[in-house]
C-alpha positions as CSV (number, residue, x, y, z in Angstrom):
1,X,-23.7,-212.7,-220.9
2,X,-26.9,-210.7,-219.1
3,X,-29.2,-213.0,-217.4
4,X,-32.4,-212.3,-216.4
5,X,-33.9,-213.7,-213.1
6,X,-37.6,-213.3,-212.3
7,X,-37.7,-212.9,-209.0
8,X,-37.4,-210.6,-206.0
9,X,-34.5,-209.9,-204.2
10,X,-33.8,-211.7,-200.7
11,X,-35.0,-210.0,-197.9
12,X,-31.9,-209.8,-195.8
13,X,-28.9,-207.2,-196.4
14,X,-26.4,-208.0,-199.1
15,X,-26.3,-209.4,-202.2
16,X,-28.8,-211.5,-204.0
17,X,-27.4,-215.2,-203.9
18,X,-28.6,-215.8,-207.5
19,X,-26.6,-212.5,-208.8
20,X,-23.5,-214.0,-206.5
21,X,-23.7,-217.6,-208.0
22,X,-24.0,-216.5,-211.6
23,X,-20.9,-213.5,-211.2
24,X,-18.8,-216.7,-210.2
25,X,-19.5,-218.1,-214.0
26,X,-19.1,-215.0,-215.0
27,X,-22.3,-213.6,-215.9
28,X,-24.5,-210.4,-214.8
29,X,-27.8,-211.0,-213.4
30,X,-30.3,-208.1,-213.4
31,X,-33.5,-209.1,-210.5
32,X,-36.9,-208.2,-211.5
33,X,-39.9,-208.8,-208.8
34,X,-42.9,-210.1,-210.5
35,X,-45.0,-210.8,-207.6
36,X,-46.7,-208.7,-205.1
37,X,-48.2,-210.0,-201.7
38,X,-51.0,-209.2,-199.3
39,X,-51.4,-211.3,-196.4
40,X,-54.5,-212.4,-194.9
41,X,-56.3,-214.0,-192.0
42,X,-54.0,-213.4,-189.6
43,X,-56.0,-213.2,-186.7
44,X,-57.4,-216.7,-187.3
45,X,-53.7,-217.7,-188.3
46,X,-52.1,-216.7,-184.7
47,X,-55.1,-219.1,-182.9
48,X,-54.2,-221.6,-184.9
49,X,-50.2,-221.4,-184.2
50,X,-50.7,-220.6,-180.5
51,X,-52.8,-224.3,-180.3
52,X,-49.9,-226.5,-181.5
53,X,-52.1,-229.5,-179.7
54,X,-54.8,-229.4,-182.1
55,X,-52.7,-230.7,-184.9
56,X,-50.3,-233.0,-186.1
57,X,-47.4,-230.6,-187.4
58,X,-46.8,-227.8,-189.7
59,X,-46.2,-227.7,-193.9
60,X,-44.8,-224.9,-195.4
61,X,-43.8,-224.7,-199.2
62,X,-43.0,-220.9,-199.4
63,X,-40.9,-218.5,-197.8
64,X,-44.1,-216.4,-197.2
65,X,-46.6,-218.7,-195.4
66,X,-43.8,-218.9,-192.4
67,X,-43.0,-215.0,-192.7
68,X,-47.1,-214.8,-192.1
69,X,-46.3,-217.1,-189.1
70,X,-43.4,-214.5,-187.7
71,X,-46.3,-211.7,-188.6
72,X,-48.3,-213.1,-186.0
73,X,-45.2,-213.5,-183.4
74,X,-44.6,-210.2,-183.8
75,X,-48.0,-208.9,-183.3
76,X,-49.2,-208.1,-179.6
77,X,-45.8,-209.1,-178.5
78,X,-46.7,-212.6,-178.9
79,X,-43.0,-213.4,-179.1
80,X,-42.2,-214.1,-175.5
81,X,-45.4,-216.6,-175.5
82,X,-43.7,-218.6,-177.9
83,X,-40.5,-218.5,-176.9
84,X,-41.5,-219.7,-173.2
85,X,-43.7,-222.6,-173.9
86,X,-45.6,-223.0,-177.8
87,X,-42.6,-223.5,-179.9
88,X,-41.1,-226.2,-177.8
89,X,-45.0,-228.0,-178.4
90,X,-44.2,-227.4,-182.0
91,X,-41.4,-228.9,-181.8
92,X,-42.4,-232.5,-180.6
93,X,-44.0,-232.9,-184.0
94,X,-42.7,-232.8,-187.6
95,X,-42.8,-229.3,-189.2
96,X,-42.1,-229.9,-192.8
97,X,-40.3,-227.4,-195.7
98,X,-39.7,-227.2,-199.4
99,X,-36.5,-225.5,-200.4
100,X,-33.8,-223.9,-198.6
101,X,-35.0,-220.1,-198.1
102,X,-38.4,-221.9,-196.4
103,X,-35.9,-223.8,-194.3
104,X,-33.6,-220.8,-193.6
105,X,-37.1,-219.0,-192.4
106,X,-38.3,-222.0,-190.1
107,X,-34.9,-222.1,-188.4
108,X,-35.6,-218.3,-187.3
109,X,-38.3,-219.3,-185.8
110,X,-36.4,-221.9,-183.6
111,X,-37.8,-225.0,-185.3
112,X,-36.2,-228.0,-187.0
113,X,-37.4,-228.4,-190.0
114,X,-37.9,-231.4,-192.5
115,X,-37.8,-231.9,-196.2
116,X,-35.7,-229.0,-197.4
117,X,-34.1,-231.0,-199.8
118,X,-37.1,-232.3,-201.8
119,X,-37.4,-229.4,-203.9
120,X,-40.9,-229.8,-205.0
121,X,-44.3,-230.4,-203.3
122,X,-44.6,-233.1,-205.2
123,X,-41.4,-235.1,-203.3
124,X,-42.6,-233.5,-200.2
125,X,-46.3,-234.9,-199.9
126,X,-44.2,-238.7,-200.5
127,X,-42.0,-237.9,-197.6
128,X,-44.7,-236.9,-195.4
129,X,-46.5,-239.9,-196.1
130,X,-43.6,-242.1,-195.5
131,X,-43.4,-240.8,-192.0
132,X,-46.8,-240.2,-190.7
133,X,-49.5,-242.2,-189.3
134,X,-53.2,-241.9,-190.4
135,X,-54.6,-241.2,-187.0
136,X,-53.0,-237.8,-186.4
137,X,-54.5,-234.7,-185.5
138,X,-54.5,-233.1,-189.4
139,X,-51.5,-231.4,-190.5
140,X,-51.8,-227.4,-190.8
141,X,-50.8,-226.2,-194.0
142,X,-50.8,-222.2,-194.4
143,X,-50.5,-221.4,-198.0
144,X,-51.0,-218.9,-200.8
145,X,-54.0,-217.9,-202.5
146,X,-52.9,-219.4,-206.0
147,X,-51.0,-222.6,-204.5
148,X,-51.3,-226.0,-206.4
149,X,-53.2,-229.0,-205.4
150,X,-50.7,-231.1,-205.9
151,X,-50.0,-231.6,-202.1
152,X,-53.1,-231.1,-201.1
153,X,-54.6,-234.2,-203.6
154,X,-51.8,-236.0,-202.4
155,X,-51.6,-236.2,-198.6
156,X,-55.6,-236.6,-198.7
157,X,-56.0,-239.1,-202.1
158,X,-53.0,-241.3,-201.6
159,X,-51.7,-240.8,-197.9
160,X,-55.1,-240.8,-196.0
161,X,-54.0,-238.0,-194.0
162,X,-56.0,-235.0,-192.0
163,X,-55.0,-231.7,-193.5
164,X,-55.9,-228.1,-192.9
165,X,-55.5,-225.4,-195.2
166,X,-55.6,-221.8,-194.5
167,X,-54.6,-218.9,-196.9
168,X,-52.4,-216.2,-195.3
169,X,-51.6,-214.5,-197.9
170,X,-52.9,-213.4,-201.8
171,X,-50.2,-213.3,-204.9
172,X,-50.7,-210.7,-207.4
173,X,-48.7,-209.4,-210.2
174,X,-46.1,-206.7,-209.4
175,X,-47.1,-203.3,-210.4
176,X,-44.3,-202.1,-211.9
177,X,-43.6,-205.4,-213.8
178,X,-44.5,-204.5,-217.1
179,X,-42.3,-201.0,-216.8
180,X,-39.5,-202.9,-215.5
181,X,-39.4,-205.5,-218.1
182,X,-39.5,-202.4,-220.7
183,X,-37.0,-200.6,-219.0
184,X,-34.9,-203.6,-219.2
185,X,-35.3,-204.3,-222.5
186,X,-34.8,-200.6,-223.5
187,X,-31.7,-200.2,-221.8
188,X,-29.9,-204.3,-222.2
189,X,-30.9,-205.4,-225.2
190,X,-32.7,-209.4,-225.1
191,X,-30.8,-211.2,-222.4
192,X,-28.7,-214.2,-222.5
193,X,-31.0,-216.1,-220.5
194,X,-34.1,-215.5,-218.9
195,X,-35.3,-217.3,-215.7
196,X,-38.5,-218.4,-214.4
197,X,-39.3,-219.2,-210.6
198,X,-43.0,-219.9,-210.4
199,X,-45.5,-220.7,-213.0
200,X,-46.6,-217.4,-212.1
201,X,-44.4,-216.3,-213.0
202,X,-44.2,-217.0,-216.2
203,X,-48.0,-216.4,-216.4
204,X,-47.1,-212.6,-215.5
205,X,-44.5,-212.1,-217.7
206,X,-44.4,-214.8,-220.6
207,X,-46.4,-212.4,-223.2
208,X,-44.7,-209.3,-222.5
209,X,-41.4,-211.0,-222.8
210,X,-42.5,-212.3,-226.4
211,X,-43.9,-208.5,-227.4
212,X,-39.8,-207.2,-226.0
213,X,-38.0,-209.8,-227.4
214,X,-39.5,-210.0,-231.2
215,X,-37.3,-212.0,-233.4
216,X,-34.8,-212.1,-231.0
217,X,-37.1,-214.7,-228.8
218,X,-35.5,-217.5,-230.2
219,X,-32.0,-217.0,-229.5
220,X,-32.9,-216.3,-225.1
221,X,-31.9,-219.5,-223.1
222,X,-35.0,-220.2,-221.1
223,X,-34.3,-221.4,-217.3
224,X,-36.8,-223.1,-214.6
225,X,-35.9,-223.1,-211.3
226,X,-38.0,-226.7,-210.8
227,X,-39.8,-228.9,-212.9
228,X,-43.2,-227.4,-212.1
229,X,-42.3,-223.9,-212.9
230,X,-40.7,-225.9,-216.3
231,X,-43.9,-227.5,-217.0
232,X,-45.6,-224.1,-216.9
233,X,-43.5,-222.9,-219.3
234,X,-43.8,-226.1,-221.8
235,X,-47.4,-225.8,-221.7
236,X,-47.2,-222.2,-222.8
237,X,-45.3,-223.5,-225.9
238,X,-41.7,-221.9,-224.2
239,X,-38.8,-224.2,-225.1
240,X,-36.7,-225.1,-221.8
241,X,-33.5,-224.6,-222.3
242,X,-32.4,-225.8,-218.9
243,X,-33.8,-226.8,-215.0
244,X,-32.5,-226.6,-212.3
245,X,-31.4,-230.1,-210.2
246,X,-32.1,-228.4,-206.8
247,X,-34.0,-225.0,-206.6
248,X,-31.0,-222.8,-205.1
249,X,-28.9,-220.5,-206.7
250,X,-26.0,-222.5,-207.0
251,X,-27.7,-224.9,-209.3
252,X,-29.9,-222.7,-211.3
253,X,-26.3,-220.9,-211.9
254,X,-24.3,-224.1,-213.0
255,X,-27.4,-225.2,-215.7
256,X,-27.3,-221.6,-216.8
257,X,-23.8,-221.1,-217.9
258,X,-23.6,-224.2,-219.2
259,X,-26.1,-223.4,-221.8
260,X,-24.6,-220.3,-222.4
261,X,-21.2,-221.7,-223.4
């Protein structure tokens, strides 16, 4: 059975771990990117990282916000700089994650970081309040240009805490989504399943999806990679076939093929 994952493909060499997971149930995954991504405000990022003693720790919730931070290591040849004295500064206070691939990213960068389990900002924002105190310097939080307030509301409404946003990068849809999508269609047929991994996403791609698919609408297993990108979908009046436990690839896999039985 074809599944369809809405997504881009890793950024390292070899093969996507969501096509990998699902080939082990025995399914073919085609990858379509539905994002694109400018970053921003990197010059007023890089202060901020090279002055670790201004704040409390770090927040990341996407893969991007820390590949702005390695942006600004790389720029100037700041890298030796951190190596030698700011990352250790970093690392005397709590640098917290959501998912895996964030995780993965944070490690590169020769920090340890917290939370990658949580699997939602939500979770995140209660784990951060758990373990900080109300008198720190404010948490940085680098962040996209279409991010939810969930965090945000949360750290500052229920937690008390200092927090300091700063958008490094802007999220636009892909340019070539719509033709990919066609192409797709043209060339597969409706897939098996088709999975969501942002509400974005789903805001990019939802109606065009519904033009390809005609009749045949009903019969596509819809997937969510979380319960946010799931309620997304709900409100758009898309029936959720499945979520994922965890957002990795192994999980999103397992709920996949089980529907598809």
């Amino acid at each position: 059975m074809h599944v369809l994952l809405l997504k881009e493909p890793k950024d390292e060499f070899g093969p996507d771990p969501y096509i990998t997971a699902l080939a082990t149930h025995g399914h073919k995954a085609t990858l379509i990117p539905v994002l694109s991504f400018k970053f921003v405000s990197l010059n007023t990022l890089a202060d901020k990282v090279f002055q670790p003693e201004k704040h409390g720790g770090l927040i990341f919730t996407s893969p991007r916000a820390v590949e702005a931070v390695k942006m600004c290591l790389e720029a100037e040849d700041r890298r030796e700089e951190w190596n030698r004295s700011v990352k250790d500064k970093w690392k005397t206070k709590s640098i917290y994650v959501v998912g895996k691939a964030t995780a993965a990213l944070v490690r590169n960068l020769g920090l340890d970081p917290v939370g990658e389990d949580t699997g939602t900002a939500d979770v995140l924002s209660r784990v951060i309040i758990e373990r900080e105190d109300r008198n720190i310097r404010p948490l940085f939080f680098p962040c996209g240009s279409i991010k939810r307030e969930v965090l945000p509301t949360a750290l500052r409404d229920n937690g008390k805490l200092p927090l300091e946003t700063l958008t490094v990068y802007q999220t636009a849809e892909h340019p070539d989504l719509e033709k990919n999508l066609k192409n797709f269609f043209e060339e597969q047929g409706s897939p098996g399943s088709v999975a969501f991994f942002s509400p974005s996403g789903v805001k990019f791609c939802l109606d065009v999806i519904r033009r390809l698919s005609g009749d045949q609408l009903t019969q596509i297993k819809f997937a969510a990679i979380g319960t946010t990108t799931g309620d997304a979908m709900a409100a758009e009046g898309l029936c959720v076939s499945c979520t994922a436990e965890k957002p990795t690839a192994e999980h999103l896999a397992a709920v996949i093929a089980k529907v598809l039985q």
